[in-house]
C-alpha positions, -999 to +999 in steps of 0.1 A: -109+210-177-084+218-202-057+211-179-071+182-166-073+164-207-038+179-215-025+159-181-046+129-192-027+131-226+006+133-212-003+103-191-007+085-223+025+095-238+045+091-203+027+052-202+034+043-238+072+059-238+079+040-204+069+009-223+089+009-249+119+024-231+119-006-208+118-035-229+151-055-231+162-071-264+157-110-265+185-131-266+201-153-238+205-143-202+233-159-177+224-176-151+214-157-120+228-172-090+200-171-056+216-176-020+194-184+007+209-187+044+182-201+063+200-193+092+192-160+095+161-148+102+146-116+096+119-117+119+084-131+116+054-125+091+030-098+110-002-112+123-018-086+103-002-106+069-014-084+037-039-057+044-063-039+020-084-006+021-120-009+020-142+026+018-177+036+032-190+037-003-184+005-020-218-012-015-205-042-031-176-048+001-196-074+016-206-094-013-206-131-007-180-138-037-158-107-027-152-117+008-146-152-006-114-133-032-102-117-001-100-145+024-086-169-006-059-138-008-049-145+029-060-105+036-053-105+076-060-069+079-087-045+062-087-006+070-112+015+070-138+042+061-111+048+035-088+073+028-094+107+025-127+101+029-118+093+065-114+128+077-150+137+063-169+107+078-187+106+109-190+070+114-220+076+141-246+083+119-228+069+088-223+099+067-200+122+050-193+160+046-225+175+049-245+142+056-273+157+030-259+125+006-267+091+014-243+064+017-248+029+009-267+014+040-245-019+037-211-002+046-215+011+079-193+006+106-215-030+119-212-042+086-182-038+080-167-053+113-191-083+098-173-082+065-134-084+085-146-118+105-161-132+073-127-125+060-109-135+089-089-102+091-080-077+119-098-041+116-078-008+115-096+020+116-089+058+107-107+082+132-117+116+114-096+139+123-105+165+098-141+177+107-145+151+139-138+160+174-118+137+201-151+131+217-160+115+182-135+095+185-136+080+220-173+077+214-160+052+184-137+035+205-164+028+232-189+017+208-163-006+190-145-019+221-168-014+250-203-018+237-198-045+211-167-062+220-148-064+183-115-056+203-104-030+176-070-022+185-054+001+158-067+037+151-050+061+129-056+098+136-067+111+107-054+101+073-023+123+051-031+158+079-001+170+064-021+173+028-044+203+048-030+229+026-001+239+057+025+233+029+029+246-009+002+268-019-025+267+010-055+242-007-040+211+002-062+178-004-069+168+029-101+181+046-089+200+080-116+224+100-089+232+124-078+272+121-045+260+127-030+233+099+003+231+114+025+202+127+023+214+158-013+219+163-017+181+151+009+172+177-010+186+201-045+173+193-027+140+188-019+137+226-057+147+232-070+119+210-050+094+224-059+102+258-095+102+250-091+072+238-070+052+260-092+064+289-120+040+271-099+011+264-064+016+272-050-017+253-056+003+217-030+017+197-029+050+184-008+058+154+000+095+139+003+106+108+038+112+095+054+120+059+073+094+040+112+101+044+117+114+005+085+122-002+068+154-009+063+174+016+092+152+040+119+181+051+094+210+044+092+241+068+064+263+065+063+295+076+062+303+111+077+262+115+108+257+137+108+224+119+095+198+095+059+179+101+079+147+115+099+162+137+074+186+151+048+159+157+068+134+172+086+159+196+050+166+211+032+133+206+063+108+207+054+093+242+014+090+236+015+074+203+023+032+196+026+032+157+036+057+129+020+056+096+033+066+057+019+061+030+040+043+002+032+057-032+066+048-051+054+049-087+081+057-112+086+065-156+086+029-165+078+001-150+112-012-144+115+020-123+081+005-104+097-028-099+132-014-087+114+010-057+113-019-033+151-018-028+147+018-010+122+003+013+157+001+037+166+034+035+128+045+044+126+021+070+160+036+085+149+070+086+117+063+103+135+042+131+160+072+137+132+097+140+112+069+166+143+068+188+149+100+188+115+110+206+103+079+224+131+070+237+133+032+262+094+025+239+113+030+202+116-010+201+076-013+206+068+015+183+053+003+147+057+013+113+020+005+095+022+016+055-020+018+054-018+028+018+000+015-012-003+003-046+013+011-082-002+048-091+020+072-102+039+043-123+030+031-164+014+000-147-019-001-121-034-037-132-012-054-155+012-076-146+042-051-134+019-039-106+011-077-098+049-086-097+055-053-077+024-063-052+042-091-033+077-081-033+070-043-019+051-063+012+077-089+017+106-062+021+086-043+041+081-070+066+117-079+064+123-044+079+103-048+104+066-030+089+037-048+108+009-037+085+007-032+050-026-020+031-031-020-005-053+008-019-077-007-027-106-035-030-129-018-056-117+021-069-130+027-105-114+054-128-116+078-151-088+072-173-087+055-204-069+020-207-036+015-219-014-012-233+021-020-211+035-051-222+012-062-245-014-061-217-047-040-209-040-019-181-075-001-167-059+028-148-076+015-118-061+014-083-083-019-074-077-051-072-112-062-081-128-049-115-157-017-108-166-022-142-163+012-148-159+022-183-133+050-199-122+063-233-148+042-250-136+010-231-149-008-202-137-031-177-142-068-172-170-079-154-173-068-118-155-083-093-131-102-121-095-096-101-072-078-121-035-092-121-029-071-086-051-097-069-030-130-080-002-109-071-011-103-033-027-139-035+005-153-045+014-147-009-003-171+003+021-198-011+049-182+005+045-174+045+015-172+066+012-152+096+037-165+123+068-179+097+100-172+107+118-148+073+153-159+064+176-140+049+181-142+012+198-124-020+198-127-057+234-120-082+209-099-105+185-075-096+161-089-126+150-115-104+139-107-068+139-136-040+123-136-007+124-168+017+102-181+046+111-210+068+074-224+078+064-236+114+068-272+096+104-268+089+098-264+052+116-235+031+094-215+006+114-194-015+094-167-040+115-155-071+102-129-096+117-124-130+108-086-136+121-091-173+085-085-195+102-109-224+130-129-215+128-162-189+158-162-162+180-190-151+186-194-118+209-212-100+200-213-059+222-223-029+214-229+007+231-224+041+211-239+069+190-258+051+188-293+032+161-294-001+154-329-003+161-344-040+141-343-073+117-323-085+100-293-063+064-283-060+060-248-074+029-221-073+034-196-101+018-166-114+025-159-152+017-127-171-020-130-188-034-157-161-064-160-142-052-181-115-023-193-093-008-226-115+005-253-094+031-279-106+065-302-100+090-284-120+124-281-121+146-288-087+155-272-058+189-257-070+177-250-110+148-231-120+139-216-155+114-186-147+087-175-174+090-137-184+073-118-156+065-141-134+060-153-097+072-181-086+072-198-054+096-227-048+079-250-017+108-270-001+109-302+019+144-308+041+165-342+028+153-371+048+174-369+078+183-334+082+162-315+105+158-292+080+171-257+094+192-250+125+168-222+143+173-190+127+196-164+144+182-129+141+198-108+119+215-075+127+193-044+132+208-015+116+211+019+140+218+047+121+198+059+092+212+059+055+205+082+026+168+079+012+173+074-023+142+075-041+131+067-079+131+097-105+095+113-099+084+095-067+064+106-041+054+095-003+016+096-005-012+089-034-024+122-038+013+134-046+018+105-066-010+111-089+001+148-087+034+139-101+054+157-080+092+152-078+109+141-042+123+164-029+102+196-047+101+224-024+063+231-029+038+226-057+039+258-076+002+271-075-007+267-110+002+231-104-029+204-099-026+202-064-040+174-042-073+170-034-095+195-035-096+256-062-102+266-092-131+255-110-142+255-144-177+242-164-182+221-199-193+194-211-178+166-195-177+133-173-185+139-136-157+129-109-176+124-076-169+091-054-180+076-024-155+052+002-132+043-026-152+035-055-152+059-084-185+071-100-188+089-134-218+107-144-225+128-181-233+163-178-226+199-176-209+198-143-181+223-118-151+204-122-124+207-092-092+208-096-081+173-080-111+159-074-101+126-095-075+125-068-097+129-040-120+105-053-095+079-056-087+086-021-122+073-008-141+105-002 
């Protein structure tokens, strides 16, 4: 417990230095120049569009006005039972570890498949591969597919295995019941899954499990390993598995480190392509990348407005390297930390995008189900590209202001800019290949800092735009009367050989290592460290962390505290 308040007062310190560390002095910025070639496409926005985590124990998933936010959003995909939680839930009989707990009757797997049509959004689910059985599974798929008919077709086998305790000092966050946690056995048990499976309903897709290239524990050899967790799995599983799934946890000192992490989405991207060529061999072209989880933690900023302006530009650039799903963690999580101030802003600690009211340090959240700033953010999507838009390529002379483009199936050009400076407004100055804006002033959806809604309005022109401090704004072109607007984009070219992965000071590959602030590249947490997920304990005094699918409860008392519980909690167990 001691630990566990002397880590939540360095939070504190880290969050208020990174504030202050990051804030540029005023004055006048030169104009940053924008260059969109519309004749160059990048490939097309994923059916799935943005995705979101749900979790078995938010009873409040279905409510009317929250599957209202979430289809308003444009969420395409929603993944569940949620996190960590996944590899303890038995979706059969809807419960979790033990079953002796109840869960919330409203979240089982019926009602949630009720919840992803109300949305309009496509289901992936996580099969439990920590304490279920392949028969479990295949029973799930035959249920889902067979018996019911919801056409499920993405299943992830298990949720961060590689958290089981095989690496660093043997506890691990990840609930595993097999006697063997290494690569190898979850290779093999892999290929049994998928078999199961496919022998129900052989149009799903099964995905495995793999580190994030830079990430803690990417590159790690336990003993007894010939080689690291990627490797190994994809040698055994590489021709029985259709996606590959990382989690992308970035987070970073400041929050301009937070905003800079989507530029070494490439590199990632790069690394996991080699590794898919290299073991499935003529299939690596159908294999997918699917980030299930991702959001701001680990960074100064979860809910205020750097994690909104880093929401919409970390999905973009991953669909512009070819990423087909993308899942923000999460609808509803709660916390235990106190708030803080970044930017002059309230920032709640809390990894959802809808408030839990939960209440911390002697401060509680809005009102539940108020979206924090992380919602517009994702939201402010939906003015850029639906599902089906072609993505052109695009680049900006300053990397303060970010700039993704989408050619519509209209032959309109939407082109998003963010200005990641908290106090100055950017010029900008934009030119176009394969394209003509028509004249005059252009419609514009914008998301300032401190607003409670999307603002549309004509401003400015297609070629000059002045862009509040730490904003979003999306530029909605019409072509020039006469001009067909775009020639048809040319694809752009796919790079085959992986670069470096260069990755921001203190950032990790999956949430638990995020929140356990472990550098890239570290060799192994040292024991006394507060490793993921669930060993020592100690007694006092204190606020309870227990938490069902995703949504953090906190309860007075005299209580066993585990080390990392908070972080499994977060994680949806």
């Amino acid at each position: 417990m001691l630990r566990h308040l002397a880590l939540g007062a360095v939070a504190v310190l880290a969050v208020s230095a990174g504030v202050g560390a990051l804030a540029p002095s005023a004055g006048a910025a030169e104009t940053v120049g924008i260059k969109v070639d519309a004749g160059t496409s990048l490939g097309t926005v994923p059916s799935s569009g943005a995705g979101l985590n749900l979790g078995f124990g938010d009873d409040h998933m279905g409510d009317a006005n929250v599957t209202s936010l979430m289809k308003a959003a444009g969420v395409r995909q929603l993944r569940y039972p949620g996190g960590s939680g996944a590899d303890d839930y038995h979706w059969k009989t809807h419960t979790a570890g033990d079953g002796k707990g109840s869960l919330p009757s409203n979240t089982n797997f019926d009602h949630f498949m009720d919840i992803a049509k109300k949305v309009g959004a496509q289901p992936i689910l996580t099969a439990n591969y920590g304490s279920g059985t392949v028969k479990e599974a295949a029973d799930w798929v035959k249920y889902a597919n067979v018996d019911k008919g919801y056409g499920v077709k993405y299943w992830e086998i298990g949720n961060e295995v590689y958290g089981n305790g095989h690496y660093g000092d043997g506890k691990g966050w990840e609930r595993d019941d097999h006697a063997d946690k290494s690569p190898r056995e979850y290779g093999k048990n892999l290929v049994a899954y998928a078999k199961a499976m496919k022998a129900v309903d052989p149009t799903v897709k099964i995905g495995a499990v793999l580190t994030t290239p830079g990430g803690w524990p990417d590159k790690e050899k336990a003993p007894g390993d010939s080689a690291d967790w990627n490797n190994t799995v994809l040698s055994i599983a590489g021709s029985s598995i259709d996606f590959v799934i990382v989690h992308w946890y970035p987070g970073g000192t400041t929050t301009a480190d937070l905003l800079n992490t989507p530029s070494f989405i490439a590199g990632t991207t790069s690394e996991l392509r080699s590794l898919i060529a290299k073991y499935t061999g003529s299939r690596a072209a159908s294999v997918e990348i699917a980030v299930t989880e991702t959001d701001a933690v680990g960074s100064p900023a979860l809910t205020s407005q750097a994690a909104a302006l880093f929401a919409p530009d970390t999905y973009m650039t991953w669909f512009e390297q070819g990423a087909t799903h993308v899942d923000w963690w999460n609808l509803h999580n709660g916390t235990s930390e106190a708030p803080t101030t970044v930017h002059g802003e309230t920032d709640y600690r809390d990894g959802g995008i809808l408030s839990a009211e939960t209440c911390a340090g002697g401060k509680c959240q809005p009102p539940r189900d108020t979206p924090f700033p992380t919602y517009w953010g994702i939201r402010s999507l939906t003015a850029l590209a639906q599902p089906g838009d072609t993505m052109v390529k695009s680049s900006s002379g300053n990397s303060s202001v970010t700039v993704h483009a989408v050619r519509s199936s209209n032959g309109a050009l939407n082109v998003m800019l963010t200005n990641k400076s908290p106090q100055n407004a950017a010029q900008v100055s934009l030119s176009y290949a394969g394209f003509t804006p028509a004249a005059g002033a252009v419609t514009t959806v914008s998301y300032a800092q401190g607003g409670t809604a999307l603002t549309t309005a004509e401003r400015g022109t297609a070629v000059a735009q002045t862009l509040p401090p730490y904003s979003i704004t999306t530029l909605q072109l019409k072509p020039a009367s006469g001009t067909a607007g775009a020639d048809k984009p040319s694809p752009a070219p796919t790079p085959t050989a992986a670069t470096p992965v260069v990755s921001a000071s203190g950032t990790t590959g999956s949430r638990a290592q995020a929140e356990k602030g472990v550098p890239v590249g570290h060799p192994s947490p040292s024991p006394s460290s507060t490793s993921g997920g669930l060993a020592s304990t100690g007694a006092g005094n204190a606020v309870m962390y227990s938490a069902v699918g995703g949504l953090l409860v906190i309860a007075a008392g005299t209580v066993l505290v585990l080390r990392g519980r908070r972080r499994k909690a977060l994680h949806g167990k």
